[in-house]
PyMOL CGO cylinders between C-alpha atoms (Angstrom):
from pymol import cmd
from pymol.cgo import CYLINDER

trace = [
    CYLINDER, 20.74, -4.78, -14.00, 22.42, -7.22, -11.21, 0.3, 1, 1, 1, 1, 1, 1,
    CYLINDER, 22.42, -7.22, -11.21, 20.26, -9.08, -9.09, 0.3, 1, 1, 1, 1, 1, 1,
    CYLINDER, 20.26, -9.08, -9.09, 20.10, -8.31, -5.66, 0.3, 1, 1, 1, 1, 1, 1,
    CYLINDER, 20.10, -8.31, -5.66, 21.33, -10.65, -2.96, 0.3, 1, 1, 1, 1, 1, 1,
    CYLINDER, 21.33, -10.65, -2.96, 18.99, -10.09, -1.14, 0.3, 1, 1, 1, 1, 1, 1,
    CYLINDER, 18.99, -10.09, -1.14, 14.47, -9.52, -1.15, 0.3, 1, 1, 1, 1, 1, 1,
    CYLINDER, 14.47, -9.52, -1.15, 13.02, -7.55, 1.48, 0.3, 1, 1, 1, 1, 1, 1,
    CYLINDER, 13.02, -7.55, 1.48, 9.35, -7.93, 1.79, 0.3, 1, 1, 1, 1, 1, 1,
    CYLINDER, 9.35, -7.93, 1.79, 6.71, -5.69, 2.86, 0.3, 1, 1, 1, 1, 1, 1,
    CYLINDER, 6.71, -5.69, 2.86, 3.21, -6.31, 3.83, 0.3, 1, 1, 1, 1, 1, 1,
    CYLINDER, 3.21, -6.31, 3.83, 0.89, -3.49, 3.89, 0.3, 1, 1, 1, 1, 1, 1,
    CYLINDER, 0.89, -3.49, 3.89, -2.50, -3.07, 5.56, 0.3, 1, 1, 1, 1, 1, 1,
    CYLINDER, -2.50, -3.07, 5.56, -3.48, 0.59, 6.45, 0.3, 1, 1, 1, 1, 1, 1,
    CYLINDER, -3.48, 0.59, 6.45, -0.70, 1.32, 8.38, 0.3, 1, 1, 1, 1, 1, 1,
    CYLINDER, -0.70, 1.32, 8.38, -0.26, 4.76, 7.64, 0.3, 1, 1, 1, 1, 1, 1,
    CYLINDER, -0.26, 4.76, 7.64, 0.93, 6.10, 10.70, 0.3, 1, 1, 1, 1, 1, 1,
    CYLINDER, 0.93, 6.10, 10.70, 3.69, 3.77, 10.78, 0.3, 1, 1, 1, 1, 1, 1,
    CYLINDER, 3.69, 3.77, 10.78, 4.87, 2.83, 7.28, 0.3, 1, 1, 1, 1, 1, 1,
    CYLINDER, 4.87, 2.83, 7.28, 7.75, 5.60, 6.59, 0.3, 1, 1, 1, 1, 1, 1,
    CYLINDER, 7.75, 5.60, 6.59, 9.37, 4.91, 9.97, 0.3, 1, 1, 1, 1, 1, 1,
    CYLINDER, 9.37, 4.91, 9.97, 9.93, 0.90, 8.36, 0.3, 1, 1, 1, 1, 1, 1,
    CYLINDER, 9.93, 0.90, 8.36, 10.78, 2.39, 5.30, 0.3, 1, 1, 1, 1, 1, 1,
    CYLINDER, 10.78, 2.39, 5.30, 13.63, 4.64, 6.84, 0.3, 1, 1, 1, 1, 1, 1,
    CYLINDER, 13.63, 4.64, 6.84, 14.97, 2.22, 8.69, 0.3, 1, 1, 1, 1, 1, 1,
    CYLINDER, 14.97, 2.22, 8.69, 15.49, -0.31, 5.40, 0.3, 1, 1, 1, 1, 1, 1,
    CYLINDER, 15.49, -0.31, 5.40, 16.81, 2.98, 3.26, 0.3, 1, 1, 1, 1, 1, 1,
    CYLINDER, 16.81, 2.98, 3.26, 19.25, 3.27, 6.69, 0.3, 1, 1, 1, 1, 1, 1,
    CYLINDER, 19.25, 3.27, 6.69, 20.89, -0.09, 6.24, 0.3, 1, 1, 1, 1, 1, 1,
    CYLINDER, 20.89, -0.09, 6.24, 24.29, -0.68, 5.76, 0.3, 1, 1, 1, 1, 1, 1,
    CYLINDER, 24.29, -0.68, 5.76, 24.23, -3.34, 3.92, 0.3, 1, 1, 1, 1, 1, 1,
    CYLINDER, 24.23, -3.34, 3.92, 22.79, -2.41, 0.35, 0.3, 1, 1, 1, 1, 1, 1,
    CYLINDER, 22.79, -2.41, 0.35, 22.66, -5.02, -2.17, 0.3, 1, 1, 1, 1, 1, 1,
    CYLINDER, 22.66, -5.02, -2.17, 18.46, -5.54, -1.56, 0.3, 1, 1, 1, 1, 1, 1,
    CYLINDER, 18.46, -5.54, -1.56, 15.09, -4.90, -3.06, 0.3, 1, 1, 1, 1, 1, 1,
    CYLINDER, 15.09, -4.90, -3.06, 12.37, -3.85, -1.47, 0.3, 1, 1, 1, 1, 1, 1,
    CYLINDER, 12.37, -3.85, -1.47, 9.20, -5.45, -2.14, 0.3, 1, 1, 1, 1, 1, 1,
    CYLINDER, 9.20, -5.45, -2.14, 6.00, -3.72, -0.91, 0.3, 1, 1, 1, 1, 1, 1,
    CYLINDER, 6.00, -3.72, -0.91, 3.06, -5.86, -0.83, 0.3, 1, 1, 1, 1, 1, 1,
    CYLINDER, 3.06, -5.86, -0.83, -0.41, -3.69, -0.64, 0.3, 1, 1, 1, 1, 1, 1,
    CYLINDER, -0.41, -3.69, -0.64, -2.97, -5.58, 0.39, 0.3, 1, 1, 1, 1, 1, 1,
    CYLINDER, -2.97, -5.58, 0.39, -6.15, -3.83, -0.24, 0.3, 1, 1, 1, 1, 1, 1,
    CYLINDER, -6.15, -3.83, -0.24, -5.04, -0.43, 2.28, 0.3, 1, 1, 1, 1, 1, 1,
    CYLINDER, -5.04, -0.43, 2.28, -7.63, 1.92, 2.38, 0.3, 1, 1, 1, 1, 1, 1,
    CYLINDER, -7.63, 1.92, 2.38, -6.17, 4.63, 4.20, 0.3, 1, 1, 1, 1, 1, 1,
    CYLINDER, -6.17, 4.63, 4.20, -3.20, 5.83, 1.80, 0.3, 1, 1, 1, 1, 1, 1,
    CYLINDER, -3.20, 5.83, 1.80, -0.64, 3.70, 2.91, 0.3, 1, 1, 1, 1, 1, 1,
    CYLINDER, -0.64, 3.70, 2.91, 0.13, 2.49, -1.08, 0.3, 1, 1, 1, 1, 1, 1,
    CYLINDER, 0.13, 2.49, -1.08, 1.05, 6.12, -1.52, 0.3, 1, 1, 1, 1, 1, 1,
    CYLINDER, 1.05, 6.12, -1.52, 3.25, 7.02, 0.95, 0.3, 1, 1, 1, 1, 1, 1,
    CYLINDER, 3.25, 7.02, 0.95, 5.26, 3.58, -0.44, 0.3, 1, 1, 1, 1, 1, 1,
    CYLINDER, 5.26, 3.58, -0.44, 5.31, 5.74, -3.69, 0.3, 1, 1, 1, 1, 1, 1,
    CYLINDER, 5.31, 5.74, -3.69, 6.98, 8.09, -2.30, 0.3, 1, 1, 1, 1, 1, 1,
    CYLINDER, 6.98, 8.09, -2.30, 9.29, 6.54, -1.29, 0.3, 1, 1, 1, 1, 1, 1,
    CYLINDER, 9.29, 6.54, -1.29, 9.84, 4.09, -4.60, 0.3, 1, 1, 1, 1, 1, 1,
    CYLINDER, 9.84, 4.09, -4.60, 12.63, 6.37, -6.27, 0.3, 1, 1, 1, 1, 1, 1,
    CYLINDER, 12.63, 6.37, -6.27, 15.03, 5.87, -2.95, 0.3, 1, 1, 1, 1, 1, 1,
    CYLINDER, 15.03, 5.87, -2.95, 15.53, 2.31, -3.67, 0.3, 1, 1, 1, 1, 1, 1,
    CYLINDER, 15.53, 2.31, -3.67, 17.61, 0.56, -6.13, 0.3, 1, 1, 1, 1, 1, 1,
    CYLINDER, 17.61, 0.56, -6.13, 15.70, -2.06, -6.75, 0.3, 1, 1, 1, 1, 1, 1,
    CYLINDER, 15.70, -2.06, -6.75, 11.78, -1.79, -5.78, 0.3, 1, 1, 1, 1, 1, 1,
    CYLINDER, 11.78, -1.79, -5.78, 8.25, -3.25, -6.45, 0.3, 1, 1, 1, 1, 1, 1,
    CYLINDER, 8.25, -3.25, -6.45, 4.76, -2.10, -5.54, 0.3, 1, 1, 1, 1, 1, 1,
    CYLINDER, 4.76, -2.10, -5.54, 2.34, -4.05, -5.83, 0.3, 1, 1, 1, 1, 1, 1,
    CYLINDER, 2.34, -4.05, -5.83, -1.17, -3.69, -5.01, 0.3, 1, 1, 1, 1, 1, 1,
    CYLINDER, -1.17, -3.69, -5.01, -3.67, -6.56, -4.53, 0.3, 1, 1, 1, 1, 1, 1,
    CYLINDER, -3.67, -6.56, -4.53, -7.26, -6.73, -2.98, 0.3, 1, 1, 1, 1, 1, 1,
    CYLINDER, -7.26, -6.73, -2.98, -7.37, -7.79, 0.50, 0.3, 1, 1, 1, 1, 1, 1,
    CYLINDER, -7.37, -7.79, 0.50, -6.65, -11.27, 1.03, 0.3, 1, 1, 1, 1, 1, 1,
    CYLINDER, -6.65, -11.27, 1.03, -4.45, -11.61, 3.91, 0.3, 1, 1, 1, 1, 1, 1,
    CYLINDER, -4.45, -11.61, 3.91, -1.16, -12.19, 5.42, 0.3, 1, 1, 1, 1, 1, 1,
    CYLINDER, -1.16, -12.19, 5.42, -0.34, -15.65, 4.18, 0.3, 1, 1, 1, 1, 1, 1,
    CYLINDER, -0.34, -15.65, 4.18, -1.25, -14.54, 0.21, 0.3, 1, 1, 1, 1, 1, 1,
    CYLINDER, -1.25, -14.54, 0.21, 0.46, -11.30, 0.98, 0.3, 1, 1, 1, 1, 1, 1,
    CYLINDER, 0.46, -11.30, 0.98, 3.81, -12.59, 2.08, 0.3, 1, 1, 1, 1, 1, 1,
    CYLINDER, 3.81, -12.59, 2.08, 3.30, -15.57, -0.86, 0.3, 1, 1, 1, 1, 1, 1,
    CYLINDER, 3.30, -15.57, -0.86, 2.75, -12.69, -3.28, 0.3, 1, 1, 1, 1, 1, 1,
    CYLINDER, 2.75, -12.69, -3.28, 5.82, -10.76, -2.57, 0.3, 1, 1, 1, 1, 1, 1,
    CYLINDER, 5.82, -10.76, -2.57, 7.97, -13.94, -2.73, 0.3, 1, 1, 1, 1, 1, 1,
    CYLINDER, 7.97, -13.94, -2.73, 6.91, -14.80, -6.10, 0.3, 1, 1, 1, 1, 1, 1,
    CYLINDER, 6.91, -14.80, -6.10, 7.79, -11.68, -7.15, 0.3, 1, 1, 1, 1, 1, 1,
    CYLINDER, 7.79, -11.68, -7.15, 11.14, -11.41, -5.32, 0.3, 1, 1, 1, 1, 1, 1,
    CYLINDER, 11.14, -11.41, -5.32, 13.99, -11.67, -7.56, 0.3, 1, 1, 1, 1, 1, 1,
    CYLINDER, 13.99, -11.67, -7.56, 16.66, -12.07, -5.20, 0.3, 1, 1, 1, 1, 1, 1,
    CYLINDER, 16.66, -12.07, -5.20, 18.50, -15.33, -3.79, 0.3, 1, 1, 1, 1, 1, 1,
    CYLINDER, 18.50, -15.33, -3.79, 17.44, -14.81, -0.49, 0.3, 1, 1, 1, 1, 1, 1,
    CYLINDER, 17.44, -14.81, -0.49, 14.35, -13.68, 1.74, 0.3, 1, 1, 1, 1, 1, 1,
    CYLINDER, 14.35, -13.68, 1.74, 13.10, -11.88, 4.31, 0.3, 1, 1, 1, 1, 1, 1,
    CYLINDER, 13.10, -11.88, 4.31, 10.59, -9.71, 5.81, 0.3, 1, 1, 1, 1, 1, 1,
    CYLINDER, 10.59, -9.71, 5.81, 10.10, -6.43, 7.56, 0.3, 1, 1, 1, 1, 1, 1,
    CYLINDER, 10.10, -6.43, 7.56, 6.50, -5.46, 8.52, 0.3, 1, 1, 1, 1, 1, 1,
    CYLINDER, 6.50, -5.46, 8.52, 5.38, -1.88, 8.03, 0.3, 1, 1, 1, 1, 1, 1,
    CYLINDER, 5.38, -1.88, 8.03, 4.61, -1.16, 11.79, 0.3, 1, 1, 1, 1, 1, 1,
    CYLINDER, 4.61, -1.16, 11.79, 8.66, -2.42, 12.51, 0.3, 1, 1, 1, 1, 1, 1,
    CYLINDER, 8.66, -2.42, 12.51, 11.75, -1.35, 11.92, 0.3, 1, 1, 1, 1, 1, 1,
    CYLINDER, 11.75, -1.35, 11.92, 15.23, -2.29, 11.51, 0.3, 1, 1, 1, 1, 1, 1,
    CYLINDER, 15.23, -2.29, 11.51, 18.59, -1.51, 12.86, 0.3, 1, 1, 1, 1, 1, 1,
    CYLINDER, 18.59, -1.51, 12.86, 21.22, -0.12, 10.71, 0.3, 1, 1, 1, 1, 1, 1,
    CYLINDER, 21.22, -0.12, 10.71, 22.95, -3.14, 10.50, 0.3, 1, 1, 1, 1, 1, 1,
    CYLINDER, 22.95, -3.14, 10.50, 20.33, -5.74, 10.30, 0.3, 1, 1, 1, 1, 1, 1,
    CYLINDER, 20.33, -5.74, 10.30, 20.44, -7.32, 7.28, 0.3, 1, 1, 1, 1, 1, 1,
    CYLINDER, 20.44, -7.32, 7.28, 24.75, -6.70, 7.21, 0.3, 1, 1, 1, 1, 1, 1,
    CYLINDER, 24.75, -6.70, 7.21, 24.62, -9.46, 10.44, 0.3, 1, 1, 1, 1, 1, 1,
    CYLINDER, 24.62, -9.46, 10.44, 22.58, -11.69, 8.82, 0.3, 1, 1, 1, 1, 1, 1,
    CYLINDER, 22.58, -11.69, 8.82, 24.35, -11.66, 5.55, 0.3, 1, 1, 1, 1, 1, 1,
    CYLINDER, 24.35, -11.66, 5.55, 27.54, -12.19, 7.22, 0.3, 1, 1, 1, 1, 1, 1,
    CYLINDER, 27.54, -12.19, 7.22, 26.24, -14.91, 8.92, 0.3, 1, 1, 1, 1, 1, 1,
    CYLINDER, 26.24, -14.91, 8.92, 25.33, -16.87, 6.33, 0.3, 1, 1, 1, 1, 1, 1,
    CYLINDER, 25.33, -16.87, 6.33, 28.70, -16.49, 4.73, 0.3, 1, 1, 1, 1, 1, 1,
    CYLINDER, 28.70, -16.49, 4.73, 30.41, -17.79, 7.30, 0.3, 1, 1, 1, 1, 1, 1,
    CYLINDER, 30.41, -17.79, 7.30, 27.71, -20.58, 7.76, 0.3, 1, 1, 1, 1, 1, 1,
    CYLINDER, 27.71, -20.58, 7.76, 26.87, -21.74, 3.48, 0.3, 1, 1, 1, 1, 1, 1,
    CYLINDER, 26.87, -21.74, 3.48, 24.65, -24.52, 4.96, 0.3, 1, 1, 1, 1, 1, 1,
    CYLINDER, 24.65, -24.52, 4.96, 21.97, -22.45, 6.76, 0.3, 1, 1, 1, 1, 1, 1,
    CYLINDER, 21.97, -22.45, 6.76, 18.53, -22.49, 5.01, 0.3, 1, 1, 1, 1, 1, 1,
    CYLINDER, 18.53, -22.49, 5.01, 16.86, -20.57, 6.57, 0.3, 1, 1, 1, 1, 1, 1,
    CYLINDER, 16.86, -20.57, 6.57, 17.93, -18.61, 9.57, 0.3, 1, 1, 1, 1, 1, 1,
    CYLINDER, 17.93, -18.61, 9.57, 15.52, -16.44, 12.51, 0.3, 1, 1, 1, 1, 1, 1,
    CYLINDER, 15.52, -16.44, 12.51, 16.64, -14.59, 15.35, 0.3, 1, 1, 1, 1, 1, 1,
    CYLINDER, 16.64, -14.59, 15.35, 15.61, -12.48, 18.73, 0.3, 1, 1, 1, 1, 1, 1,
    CYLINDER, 15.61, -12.48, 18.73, 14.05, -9.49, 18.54, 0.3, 1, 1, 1, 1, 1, 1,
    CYLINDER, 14.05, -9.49, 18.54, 14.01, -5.82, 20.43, 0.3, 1, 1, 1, 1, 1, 1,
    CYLINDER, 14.01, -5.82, 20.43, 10.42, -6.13, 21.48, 0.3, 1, 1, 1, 1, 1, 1,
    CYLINDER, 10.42, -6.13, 21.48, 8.70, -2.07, 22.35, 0.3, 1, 1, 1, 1, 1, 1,
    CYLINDER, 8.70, -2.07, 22.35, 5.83, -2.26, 23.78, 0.3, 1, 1, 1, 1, 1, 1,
    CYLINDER, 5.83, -2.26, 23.78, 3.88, -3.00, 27.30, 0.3, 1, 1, 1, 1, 1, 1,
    CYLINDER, 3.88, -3.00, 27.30, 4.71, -6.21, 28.80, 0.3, 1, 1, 1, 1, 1, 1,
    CYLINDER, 4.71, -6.21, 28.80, 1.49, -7.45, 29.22, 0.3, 1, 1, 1, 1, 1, 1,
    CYLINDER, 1.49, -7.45, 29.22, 1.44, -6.96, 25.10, 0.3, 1, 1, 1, 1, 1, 1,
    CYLINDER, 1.44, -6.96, 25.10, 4.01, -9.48, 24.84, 0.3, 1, 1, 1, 1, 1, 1,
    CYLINDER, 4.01, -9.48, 24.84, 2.07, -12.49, 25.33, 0.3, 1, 1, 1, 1, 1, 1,
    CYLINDER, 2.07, -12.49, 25.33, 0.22, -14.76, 22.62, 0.3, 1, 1, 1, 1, 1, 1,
    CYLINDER, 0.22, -14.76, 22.62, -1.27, -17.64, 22.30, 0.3, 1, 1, 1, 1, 1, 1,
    CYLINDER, -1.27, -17.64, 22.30, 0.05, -20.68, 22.11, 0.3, 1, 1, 1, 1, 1, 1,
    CYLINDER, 0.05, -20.68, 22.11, -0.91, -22.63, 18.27, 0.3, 1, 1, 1, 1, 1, 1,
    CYLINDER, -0.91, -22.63, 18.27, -1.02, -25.54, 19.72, 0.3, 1, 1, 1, 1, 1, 1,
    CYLINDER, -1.02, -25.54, 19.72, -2.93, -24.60, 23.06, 0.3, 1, 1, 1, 1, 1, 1,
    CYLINDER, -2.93, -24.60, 23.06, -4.68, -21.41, 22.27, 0.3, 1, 1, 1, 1, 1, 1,
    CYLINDER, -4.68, -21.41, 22.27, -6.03, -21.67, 25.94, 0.3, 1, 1, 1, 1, 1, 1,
    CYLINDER, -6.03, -21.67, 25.94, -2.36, -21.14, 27.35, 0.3, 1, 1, 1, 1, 1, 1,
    CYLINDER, -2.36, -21.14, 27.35, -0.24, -17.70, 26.22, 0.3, 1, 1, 1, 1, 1, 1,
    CYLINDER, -0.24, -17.70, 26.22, 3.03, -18.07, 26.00, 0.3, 1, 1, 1, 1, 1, 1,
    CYLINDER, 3.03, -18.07, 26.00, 5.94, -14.83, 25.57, 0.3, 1, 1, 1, 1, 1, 1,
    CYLINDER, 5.94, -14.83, 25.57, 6.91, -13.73, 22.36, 0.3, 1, 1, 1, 1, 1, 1,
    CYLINDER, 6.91, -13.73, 22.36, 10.61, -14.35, 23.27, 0.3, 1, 1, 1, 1, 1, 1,
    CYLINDER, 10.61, -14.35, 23.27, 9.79, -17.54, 23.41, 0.3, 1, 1, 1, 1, 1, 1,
    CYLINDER, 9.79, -17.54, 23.41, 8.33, -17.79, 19.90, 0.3, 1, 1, 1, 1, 1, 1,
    CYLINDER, 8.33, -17.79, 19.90, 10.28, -18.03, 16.32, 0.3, 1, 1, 1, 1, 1, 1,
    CYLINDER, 10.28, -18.03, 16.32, 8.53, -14.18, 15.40, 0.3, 1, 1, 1, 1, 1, 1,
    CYLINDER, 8.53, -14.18, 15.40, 8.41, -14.69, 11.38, 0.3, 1, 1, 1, 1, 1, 1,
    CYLINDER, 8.41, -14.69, 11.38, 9.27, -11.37, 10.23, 0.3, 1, 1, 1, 1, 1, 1,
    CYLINDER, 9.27, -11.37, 10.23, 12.89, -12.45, 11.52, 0.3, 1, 1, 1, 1, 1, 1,
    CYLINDER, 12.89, -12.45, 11.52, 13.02, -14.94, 8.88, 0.3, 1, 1, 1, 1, 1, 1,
    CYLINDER, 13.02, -14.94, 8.88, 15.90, -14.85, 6.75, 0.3, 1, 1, 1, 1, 1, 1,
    CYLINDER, 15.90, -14.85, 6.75, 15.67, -18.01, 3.66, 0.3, 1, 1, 1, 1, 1, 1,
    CYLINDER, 15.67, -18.01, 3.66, 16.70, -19.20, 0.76, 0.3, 1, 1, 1, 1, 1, 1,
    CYLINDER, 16.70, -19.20, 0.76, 14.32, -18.90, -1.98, 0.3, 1, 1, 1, 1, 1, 1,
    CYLINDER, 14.32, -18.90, -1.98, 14.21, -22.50, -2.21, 0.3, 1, 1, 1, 1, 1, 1,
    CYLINDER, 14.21, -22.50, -2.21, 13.00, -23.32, 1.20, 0.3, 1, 1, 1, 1, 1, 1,
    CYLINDER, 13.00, -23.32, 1.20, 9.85, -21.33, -0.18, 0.3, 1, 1, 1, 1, 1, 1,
    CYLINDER, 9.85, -21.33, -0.18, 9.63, -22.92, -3.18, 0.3, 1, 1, 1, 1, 1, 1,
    CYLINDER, 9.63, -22.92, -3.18, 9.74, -26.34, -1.94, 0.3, 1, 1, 1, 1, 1, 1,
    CYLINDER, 9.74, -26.34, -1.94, 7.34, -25.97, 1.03, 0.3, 1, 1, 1, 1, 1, 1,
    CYLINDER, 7.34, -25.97, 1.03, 4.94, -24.70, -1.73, 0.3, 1, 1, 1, 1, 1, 1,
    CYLINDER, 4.94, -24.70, -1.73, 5.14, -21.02, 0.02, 0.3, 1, 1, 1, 1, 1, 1,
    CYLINDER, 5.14, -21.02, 0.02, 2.62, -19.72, 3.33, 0.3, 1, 1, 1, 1, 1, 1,
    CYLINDER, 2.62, -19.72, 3.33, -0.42, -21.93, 4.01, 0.3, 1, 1, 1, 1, 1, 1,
    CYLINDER, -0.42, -21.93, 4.01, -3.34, -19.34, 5.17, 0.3, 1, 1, 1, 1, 1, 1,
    CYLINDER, -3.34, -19.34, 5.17, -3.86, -21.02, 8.76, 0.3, 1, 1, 1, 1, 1, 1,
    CYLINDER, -3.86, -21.02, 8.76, -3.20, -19.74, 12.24, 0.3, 1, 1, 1, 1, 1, 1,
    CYLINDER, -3.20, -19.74, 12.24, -0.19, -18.03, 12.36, 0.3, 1, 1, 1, 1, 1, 1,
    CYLINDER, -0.19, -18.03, 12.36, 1.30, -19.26, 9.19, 0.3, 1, 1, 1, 1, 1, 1,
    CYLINDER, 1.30, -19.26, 9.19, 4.44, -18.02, 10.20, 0.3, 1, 1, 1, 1, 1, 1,
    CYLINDER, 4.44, -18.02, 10.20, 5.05, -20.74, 13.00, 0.3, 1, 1, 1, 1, 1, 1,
    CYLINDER, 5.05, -20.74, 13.00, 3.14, -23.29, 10.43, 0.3, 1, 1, 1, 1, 1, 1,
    CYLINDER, 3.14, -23.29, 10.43, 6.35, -22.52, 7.98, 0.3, 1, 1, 1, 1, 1, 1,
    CYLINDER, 6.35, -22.52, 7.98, 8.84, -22.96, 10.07, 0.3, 1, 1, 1, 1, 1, 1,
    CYLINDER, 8.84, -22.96, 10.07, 8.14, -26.28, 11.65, 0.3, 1, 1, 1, 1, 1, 1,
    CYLINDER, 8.14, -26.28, 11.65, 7.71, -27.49, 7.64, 0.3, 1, 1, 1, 1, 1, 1,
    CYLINDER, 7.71, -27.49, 7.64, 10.78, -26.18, 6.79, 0.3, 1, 1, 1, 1, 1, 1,
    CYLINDER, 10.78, -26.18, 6.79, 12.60, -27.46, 10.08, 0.3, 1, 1, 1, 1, 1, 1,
    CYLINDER, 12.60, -27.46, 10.08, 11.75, -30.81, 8.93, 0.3, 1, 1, 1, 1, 1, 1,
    CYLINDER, 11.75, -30.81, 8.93, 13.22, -30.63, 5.67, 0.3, 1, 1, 1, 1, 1, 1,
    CYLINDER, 13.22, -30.63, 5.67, 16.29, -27.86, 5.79, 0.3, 1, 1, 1, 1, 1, 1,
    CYLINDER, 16.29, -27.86, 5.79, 18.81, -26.30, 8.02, 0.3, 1, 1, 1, 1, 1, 1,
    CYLINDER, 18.81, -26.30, 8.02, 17.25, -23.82, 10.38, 0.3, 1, 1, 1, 1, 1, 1,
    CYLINDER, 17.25, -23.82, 10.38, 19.25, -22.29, 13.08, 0.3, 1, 1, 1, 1, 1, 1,
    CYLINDER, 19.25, -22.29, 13.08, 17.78, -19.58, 15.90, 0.3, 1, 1, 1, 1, 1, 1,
    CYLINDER, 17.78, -19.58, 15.90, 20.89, -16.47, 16.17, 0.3, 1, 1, 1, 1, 1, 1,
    CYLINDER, 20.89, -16.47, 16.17, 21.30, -14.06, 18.93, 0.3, 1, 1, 1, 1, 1, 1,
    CYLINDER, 21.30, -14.06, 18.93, 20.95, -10.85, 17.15, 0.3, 1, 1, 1, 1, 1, 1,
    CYLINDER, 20.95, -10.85, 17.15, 17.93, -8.62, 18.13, 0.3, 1, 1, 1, 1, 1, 1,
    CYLINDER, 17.93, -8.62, 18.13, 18.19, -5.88, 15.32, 0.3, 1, 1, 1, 1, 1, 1,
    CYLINDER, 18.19, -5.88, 15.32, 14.59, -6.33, 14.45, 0.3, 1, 1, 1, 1, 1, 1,
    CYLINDER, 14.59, -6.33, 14.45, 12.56, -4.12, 16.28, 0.3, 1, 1, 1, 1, 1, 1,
    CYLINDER, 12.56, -4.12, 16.28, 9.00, -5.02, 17.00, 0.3, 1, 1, 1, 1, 1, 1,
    CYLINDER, 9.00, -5.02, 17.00, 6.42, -2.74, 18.24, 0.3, 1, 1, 1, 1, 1, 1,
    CYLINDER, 6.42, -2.74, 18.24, 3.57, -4.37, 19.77, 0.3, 1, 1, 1, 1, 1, 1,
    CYLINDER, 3.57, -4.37, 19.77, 0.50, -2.21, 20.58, 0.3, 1, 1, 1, 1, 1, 1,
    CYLINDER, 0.50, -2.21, 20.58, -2.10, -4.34, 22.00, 0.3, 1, 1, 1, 1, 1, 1,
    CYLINDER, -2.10, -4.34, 22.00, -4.86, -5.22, 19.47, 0.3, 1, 1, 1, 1, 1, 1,
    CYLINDER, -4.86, -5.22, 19.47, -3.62, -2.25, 16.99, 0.3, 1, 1, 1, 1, 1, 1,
    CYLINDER, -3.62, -2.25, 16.99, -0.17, -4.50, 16.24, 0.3, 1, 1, 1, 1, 1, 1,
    CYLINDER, -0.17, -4.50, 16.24, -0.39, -6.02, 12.61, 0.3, 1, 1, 1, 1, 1, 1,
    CYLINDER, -0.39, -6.02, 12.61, 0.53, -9.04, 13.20, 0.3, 1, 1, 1, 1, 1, 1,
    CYLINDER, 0.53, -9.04, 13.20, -2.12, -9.48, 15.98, 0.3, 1, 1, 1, 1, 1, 1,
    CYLINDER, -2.12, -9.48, 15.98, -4.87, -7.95, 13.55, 0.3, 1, 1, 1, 1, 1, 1,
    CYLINDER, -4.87, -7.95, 13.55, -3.86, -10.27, 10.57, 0.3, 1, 1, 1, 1, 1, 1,
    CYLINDER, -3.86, -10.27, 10.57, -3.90, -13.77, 12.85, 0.3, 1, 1, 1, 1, 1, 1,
    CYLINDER, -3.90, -13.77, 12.85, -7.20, -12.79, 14.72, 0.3, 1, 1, 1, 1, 1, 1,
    CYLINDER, -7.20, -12.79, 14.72, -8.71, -12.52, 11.32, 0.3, 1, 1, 1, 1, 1, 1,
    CYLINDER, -8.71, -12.52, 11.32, -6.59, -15.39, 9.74, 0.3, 1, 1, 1, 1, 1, 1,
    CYLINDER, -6.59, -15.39, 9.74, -8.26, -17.23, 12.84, 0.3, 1, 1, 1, 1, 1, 1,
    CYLINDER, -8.26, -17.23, 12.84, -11.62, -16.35, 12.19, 0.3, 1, 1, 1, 1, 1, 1,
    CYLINDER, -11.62, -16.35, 12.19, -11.81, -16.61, 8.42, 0.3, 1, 1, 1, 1, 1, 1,
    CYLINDER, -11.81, -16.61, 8.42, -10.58, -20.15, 9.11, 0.3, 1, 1, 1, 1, 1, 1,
    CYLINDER, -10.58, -20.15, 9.11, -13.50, -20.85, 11.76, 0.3, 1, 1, 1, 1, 1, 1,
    CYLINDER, -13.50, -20.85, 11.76, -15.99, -20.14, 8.76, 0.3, 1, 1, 1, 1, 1, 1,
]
cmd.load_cgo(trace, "trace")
């Protein structure tokens, strides 16, 4: 069986209600040479099943279920796994555009140097939902445009590897990318064709750091 260009990872926490509309959206792409690699991490509200269901559309797939342990294991855990040369994420309460990963694949054609490459995003949501704050001042917020949003992450394998994968601190995403800037090339494209929903305090990615935040504080 070839190996896929590309690994698309998936972390899952009971998100149920959103789940198949991420799904569709990666079985929509135009570009095709990708696994998917669903990450369960400890759902308890069916979520792991409705990625079965889905299992026998893909080429190339892996489930795996863990218990919970959060995002930074998660994301770690589907990497390790990931068979393909280069990474990225799409969270199950996102989506894609049709020809998100195409654009990013094409761009790293045309540039062979990039490491590891993140871009804008299509934010949906209320505005006030759109500021976060700051890792580095978590008494000032600062607008998610303005912040590298991790599920746009698009890497070689290797940056991963060498970085020694997530670290499980406050938003480990940002943590990542200021180790890799250090070491690789990392370049910021204009191509919002990740879509982001934020919901207020029901977004993933606002669930997982408040309780990546608080296991950290015990």
């Amino acid at each position: 069986m070839q190996i896929p260009l590309v690994s698309v990872v998936t972390a899952v926490y009971n998100r149920s209600n959103t789940l198949s509309r991420a799904i569709e959206s990666l079985l929509q792409q135009q570009f095709q040479d990708f696994e998917w690699i669903a990450v369960d991490d400890g759902s308890t509200d069916g979520s792991f099943k409705i990625a079965q269901k889905y299992a026998s559309s893909f080429h190339h797939v892996q489930l795996i279920q863990k218990t919970h342990t959060g995002i930074a294991d998660t994301w770690n855990t589907g990497i390790r796994a990931a068979q393909g040369t280069w990474i990225t994420f799409l969270d199950s309460d996102d989506a894609y555009q049709p020809d998100h990963l195409q654009i990013r694949v094409h761009y790293i054609q045309a540039h062979p140097e990039t490491d590891l490459l993140h871009s804008t995003a299509m934010l949906i949501g209320r505005e006030e939902d759109f500021w976060v704050p700051d890792r580095h001042d978590p008494s000032r917020n600062i607008h998610l445009k303005d912040c590298a949003i991790g599920a746009t992450f698009f890497m070689k394998r290797k940056v991963w590897e060498t970085l020694g994968g997530y670290r499980p601190v406050l938003f480990p995403d940002a943590d990542f990318l200021e180790r890799a800037a250090a070491r690789f090339t990392v370049v910021k494209i204009d191509a919002p064709t990740y879509v982001y929903y934020r919901n207020s305090s029901d977004s993933f990615l606002t669930r997982v750091k408040l309780k990546d935040q608080n296991d950290k504080q015990l």
